[in-house]
C-alpha positions in Angstrom: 1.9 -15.9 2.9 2.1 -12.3 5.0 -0.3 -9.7 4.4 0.5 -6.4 5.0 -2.2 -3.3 5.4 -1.0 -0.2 5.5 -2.9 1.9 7.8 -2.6 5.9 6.4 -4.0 9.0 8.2 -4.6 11.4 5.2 -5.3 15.2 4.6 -8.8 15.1 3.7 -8.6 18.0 1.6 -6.3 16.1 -0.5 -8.1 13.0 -0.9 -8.0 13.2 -4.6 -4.1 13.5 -4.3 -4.1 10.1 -2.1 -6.4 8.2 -5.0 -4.3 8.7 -7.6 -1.2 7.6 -5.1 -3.0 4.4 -5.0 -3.8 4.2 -9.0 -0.2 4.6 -9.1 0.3 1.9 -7.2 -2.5 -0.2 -8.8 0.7 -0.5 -11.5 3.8 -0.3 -9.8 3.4 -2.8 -7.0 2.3 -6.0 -9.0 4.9 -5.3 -11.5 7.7 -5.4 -8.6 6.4 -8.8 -7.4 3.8 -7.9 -4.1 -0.3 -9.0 -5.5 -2.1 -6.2 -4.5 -5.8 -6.6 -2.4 -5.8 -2.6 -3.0 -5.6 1.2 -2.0 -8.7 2.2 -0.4 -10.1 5.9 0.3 -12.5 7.2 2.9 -15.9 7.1 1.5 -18.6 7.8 4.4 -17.1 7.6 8.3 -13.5 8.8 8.5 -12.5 11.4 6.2 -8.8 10.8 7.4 -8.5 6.7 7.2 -7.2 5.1 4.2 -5.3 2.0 3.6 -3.1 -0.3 1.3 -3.5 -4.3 1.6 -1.1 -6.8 -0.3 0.0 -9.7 0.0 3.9 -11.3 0.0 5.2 -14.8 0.3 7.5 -13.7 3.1 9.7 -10.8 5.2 12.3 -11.7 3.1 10.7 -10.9 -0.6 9.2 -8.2 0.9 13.3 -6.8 0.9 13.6 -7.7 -2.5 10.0 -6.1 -3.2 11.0 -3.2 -1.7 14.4 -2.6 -3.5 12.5 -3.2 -6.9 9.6 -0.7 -6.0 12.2 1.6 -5.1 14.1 1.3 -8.6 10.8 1.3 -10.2 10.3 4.6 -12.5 6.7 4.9 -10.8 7.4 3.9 -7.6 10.3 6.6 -7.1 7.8 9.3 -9.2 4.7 8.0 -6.4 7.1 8.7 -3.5 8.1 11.7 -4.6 4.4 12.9 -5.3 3.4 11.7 -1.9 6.4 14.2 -0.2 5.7 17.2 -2.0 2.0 16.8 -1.9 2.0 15.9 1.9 -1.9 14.2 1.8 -0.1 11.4 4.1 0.1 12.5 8.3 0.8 9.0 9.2 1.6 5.8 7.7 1.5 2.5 9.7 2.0 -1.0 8.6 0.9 -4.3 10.2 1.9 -7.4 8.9 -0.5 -10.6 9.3 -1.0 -14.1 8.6 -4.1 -15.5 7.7 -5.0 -18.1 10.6 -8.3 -19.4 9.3 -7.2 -20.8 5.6 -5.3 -23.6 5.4 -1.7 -23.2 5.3 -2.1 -19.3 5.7 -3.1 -18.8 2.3 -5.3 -16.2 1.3 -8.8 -16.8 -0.4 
C-alpha cells in the first residue's frame, strides 16, 4: 500500500475555491478506485499550505486511477475549475509507504 500527499501552495484569497476542489474530490476519487484520507485547508499557521492524502495499492493502479479520474465527469469538471480559478501556485506529490504497520498497511 503507497500513500500519496499532495502538498499544494494555495492563493489564500481563494481558499474557499480550494475547499470545494477538495469536496469535489471527496466524490470523484473513491469512485475511480484511490481511498481517500482527505483534502485538508489551512486553518490557523499557513494560510498558503493545503494538502490531499490517499492511499493506492501500488504505482501501477495509481495509472489506472489516474486514467479513470481523468474520464470521470467530475474529475475533468474539478481540473477545469482548478485552471480557471488558479487558487493552486504549486502542487507537489510524495509518495510513501507506511514502515511502522505490518506489511505497510495503513491503520
Amino acid at each position: 500500500m503507497l500513500t500519496c500527499i499532495i502538498q499544494y501552495d494555495i492563493d489564500p484569497t481563494k481558499r474557499a475555491a480550494f475547499e470545494t476542489y477538495g469536496q469535489n474530490w471527496a466524490t470523484a476519487i473513491p469512485r475511480c478506485g484511490a481511498d481517500l484520507v482527505g483534502y485538508f485547508a489551512p486553518h490557523e499557521g499557513s494560510a498558503t499550505r493545503a494538502y490531499g492524502i490517499y492511499h493506492i495499492e501500488n504505482l501501477a493502479a495509481y495509472e489506472a486511477y489516474r486514467a479513470r479520474l481523468a474520464a470521470d465527469p467530475l474529475g475533468r469538471e474539478n481540473y477545469l475549475f482548478a485552471q480557471s480559478e488558479k487558487f493552486i501556485l504549486k502542487e507537489d506529490r510524495t509518495w510513501l509507504r507506511n514502515v511502522s504497520h505490518p506489511k505497510g498497511g495503513h491503520i
